[in-house]
C-alpha positions as CSV (number, residue, x, y, z in Angstrom):
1,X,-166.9,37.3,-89.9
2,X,-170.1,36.2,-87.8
3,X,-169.5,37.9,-85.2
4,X,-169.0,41.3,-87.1
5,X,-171.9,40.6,-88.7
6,X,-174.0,39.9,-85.9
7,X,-172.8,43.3,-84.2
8,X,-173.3,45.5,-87.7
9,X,-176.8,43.6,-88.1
10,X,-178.0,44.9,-84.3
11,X,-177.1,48.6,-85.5
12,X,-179.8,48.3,-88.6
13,X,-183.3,48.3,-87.5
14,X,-184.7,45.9,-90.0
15,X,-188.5,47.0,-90.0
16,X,-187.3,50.4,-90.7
17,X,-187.3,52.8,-94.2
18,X,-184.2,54.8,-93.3
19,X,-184.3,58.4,-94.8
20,X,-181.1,59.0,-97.3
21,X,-178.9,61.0,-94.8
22,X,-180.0,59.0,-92.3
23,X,-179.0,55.5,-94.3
24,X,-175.6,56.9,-95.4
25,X,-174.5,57.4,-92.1
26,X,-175.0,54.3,-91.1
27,X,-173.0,52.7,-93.6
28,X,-169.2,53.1,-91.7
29,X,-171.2,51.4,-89.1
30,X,-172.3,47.8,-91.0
31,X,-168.6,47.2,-92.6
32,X,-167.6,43.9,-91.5
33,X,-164.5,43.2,-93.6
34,X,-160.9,44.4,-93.0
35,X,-160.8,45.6,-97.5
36,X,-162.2,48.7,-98.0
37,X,-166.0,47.3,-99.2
38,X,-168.0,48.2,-102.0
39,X,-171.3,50.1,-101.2
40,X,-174.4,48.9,-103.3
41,X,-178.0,50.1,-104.4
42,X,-180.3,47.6,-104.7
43,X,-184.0,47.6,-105.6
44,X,-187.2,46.7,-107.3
45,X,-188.6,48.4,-109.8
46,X,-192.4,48.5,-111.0
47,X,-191.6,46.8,-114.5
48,X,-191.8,43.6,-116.3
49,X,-188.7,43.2,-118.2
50,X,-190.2,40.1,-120.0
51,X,-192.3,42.9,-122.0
52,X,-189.3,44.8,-124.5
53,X,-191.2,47.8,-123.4
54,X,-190.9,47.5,-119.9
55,X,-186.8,47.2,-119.9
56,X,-184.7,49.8,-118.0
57,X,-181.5,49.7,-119.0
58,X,-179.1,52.7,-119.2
59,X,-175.7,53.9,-117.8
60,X,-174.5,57.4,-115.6
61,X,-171.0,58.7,-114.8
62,X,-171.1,59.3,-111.1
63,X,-169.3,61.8,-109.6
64,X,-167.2,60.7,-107.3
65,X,-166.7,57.4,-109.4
66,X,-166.7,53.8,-108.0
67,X,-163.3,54.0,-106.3
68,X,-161.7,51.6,-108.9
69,X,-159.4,51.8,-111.8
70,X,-161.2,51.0,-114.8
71,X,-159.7,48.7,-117.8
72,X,-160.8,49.9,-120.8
73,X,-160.2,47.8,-124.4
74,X,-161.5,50.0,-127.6
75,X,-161.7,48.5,-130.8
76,X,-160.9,50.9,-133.7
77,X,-158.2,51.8,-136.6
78,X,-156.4,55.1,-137.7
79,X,-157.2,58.3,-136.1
80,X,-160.0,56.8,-134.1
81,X,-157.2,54.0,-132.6
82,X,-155.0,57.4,-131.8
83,X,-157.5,58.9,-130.2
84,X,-158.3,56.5,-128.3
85,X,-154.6,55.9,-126.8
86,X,-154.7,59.6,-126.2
87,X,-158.0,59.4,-123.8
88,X,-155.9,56.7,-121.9
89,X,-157.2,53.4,-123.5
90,X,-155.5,50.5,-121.7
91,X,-155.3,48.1,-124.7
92,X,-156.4,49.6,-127.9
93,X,-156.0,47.2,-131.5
94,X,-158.8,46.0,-134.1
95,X,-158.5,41.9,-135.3
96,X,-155.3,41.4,-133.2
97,X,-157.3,42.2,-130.4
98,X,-160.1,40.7,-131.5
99,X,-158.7,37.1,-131.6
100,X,-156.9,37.3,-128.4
101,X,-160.0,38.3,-126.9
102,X,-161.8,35.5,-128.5
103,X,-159.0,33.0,-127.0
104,X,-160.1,33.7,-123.5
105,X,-157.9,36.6,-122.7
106,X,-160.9,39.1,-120.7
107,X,-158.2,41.0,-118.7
108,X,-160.3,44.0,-119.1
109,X,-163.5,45.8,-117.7
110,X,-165.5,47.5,-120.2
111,X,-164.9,48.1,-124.0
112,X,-165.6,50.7,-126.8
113,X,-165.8,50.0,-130.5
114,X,-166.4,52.0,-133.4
115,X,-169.5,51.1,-135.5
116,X,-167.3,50.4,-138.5
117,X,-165.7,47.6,-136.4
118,X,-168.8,46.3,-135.4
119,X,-169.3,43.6,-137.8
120,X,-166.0,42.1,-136.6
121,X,-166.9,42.4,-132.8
122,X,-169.9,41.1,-133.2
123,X,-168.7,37.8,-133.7
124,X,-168.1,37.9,-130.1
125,X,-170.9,37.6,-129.2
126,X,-170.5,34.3,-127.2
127,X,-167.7,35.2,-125.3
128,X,-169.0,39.1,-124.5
129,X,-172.3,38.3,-124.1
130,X,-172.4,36.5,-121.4
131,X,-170.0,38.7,-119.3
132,X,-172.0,41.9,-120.2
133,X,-168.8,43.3,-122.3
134,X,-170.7,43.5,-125.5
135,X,-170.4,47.1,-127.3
136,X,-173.7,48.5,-127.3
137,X,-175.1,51.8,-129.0
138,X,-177.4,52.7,-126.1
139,X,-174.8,52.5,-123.9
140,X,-172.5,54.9,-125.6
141,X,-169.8,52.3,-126.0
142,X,-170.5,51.8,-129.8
143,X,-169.6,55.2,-131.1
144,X,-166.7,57.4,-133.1
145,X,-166.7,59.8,-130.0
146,X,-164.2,57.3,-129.0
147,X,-162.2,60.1,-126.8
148,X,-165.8,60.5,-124.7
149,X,-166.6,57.2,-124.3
150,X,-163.5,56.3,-122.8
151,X,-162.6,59.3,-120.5
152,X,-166.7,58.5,-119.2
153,X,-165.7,54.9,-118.6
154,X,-162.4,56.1,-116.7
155,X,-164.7,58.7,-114.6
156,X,-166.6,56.0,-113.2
157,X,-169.8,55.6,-115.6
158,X,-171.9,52.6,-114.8
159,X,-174.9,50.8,-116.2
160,X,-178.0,49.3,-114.4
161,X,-179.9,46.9,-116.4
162,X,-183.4,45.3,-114.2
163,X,-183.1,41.2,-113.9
164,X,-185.5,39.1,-115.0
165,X,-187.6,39.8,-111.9
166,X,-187.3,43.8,-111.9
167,X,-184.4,43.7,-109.4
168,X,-181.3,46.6,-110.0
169,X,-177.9,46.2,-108.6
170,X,-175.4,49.0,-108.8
171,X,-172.1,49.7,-107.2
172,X,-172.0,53.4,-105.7
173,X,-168.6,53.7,-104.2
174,X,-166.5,52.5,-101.8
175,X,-167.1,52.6,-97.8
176,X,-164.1,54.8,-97.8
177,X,-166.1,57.3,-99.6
178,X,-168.1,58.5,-96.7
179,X,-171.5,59.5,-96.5
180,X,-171.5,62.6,-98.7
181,X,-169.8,61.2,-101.6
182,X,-171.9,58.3,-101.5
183,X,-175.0,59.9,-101.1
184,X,-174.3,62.4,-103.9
185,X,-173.6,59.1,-106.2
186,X,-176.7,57.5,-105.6
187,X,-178.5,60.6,-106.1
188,X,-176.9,60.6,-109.5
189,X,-177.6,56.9,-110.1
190,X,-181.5,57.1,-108.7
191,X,-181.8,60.3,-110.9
192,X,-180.6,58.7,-114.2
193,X,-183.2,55.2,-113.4
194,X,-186.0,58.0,-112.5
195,X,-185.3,59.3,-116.2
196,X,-185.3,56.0,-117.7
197,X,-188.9,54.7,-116.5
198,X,-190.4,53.3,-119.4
199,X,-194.0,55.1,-120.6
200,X,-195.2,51.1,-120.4
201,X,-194.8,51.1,-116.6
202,X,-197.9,51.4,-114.7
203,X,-198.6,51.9,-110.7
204,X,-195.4,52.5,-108.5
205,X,-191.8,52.5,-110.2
206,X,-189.4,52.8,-107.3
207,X,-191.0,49.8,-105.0
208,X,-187.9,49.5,-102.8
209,X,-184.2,50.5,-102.0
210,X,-181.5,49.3,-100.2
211,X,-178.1,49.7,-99.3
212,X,-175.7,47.3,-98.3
213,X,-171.6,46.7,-97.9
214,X,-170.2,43.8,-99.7
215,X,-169.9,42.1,-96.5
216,X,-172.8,43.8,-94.3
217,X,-176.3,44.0,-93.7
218,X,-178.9,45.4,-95.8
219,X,-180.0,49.2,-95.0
220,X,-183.4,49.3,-96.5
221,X,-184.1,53.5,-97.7
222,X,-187.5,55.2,-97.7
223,X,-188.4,54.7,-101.4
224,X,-191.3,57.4,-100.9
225,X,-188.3,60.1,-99.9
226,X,-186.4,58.9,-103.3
227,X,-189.8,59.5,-105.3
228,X,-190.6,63.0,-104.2
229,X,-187.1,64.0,-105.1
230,X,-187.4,63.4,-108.9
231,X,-191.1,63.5,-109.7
């Protein structure tokens, strides 16, 4: 792997702000791995997430989707429970579920519950938590529209949540993609964190973007270019 890194590093002009097009085309050049990479968005964002008001967290359904096959678990009974075996839940159940889950099983990518389950889920907490799996309201994955929630989730809807240091990390595709479909998924994605500024952030939001394979360099993007599109 050093040497394909070495060579897909000498193709990426580190001192440079690439402009989108330009960026995305360069990506089929910087894969280093024989697997079909993942293609990220990275960033920093003009926020202080250790002020509540300063958080961005949110989710978007891109629309070409991530490239992988989605596991989705929904917590709910009766019609709800139907439903969501209808929308193509892969495991669907309420306490049975519950304790297995709370055993260690996590075999599983995302889950949905319906707010009258909640008090149940909640308990957890320490096993979800941690893992981001926790329902959450804001997120759309605590909710009776149990038939939306999951046909999002298997469309390829994903969150971004800022670390502690105002740092975003977000999986846009797959290399395979090519540079259209990737571009038009982190339009999508940059769009959706545009809309989510909070009124609490002062001076420059968008600070930096880049793009990188999960085995490649970085691609650092023109933040300025990214601004002007969604002002």
């Amino acid at each position: 792997m050093g040497k394909r890194y070495e060579a897909a590093k000498a193709k990426v002009d580190a001192d440079k702000a690439y402009e989108i097009e330009e960026g995305f085309k360069l990506v089929p050049e910087t894969i280093c791995a024989k697997f079909d990479e993942t293609v990220e968005v990275s960033g920093r964002l003009g926020v202080d997430p250790k002020h509540p008001d300063q958080m961005v967290r949110g989710t978007v359904v891109l629309p070409h989707g991530i490239g992988k096959t989605v596991r989705v678990l929904v917590f709910a009974k009766g019609e709800k429970a139907v439903e969501a075996q209808e929308a193509g839940a892969d495991f669907v159940g309420a306490e049975e579920l519950m304790e297995k889950v709370s055993k260690g099983w996590l075999d599983f990518d995302a889950i949905v519950a319906t707010p009258d389950i909640m008090g149940a889920v909640g308990k957890l907490g320490k096993v979800l938590g941690p893992r981001g799996l926790m329902p959450n309201p804001k997120l759309g994955t605590v909710t009776f529209e149990v038939r939306k929630a999951v046909s999002d989730l298997k469309a390829g809807k994903v969150e971004f949540r800022v670390d502690k240091a105002g740092n975003i990390h977000v999986p846009v595709g797959k290399a395979s993609f090519g540079a259209v479909k990737l571009k038009e998924n982190f339009l999508a994605l940059m769009e959706a964190i545009v809309k989510a500024k909070p009124a609490a952030s002062k001076g420059t939001y968008l600070r930096s973007l880049f793009l990188s394979t999960t085995m490649g360099p970085s691609i650092r993007l023109n933040p300025i270019e990214v601004r002007n599109l969604f002002k």
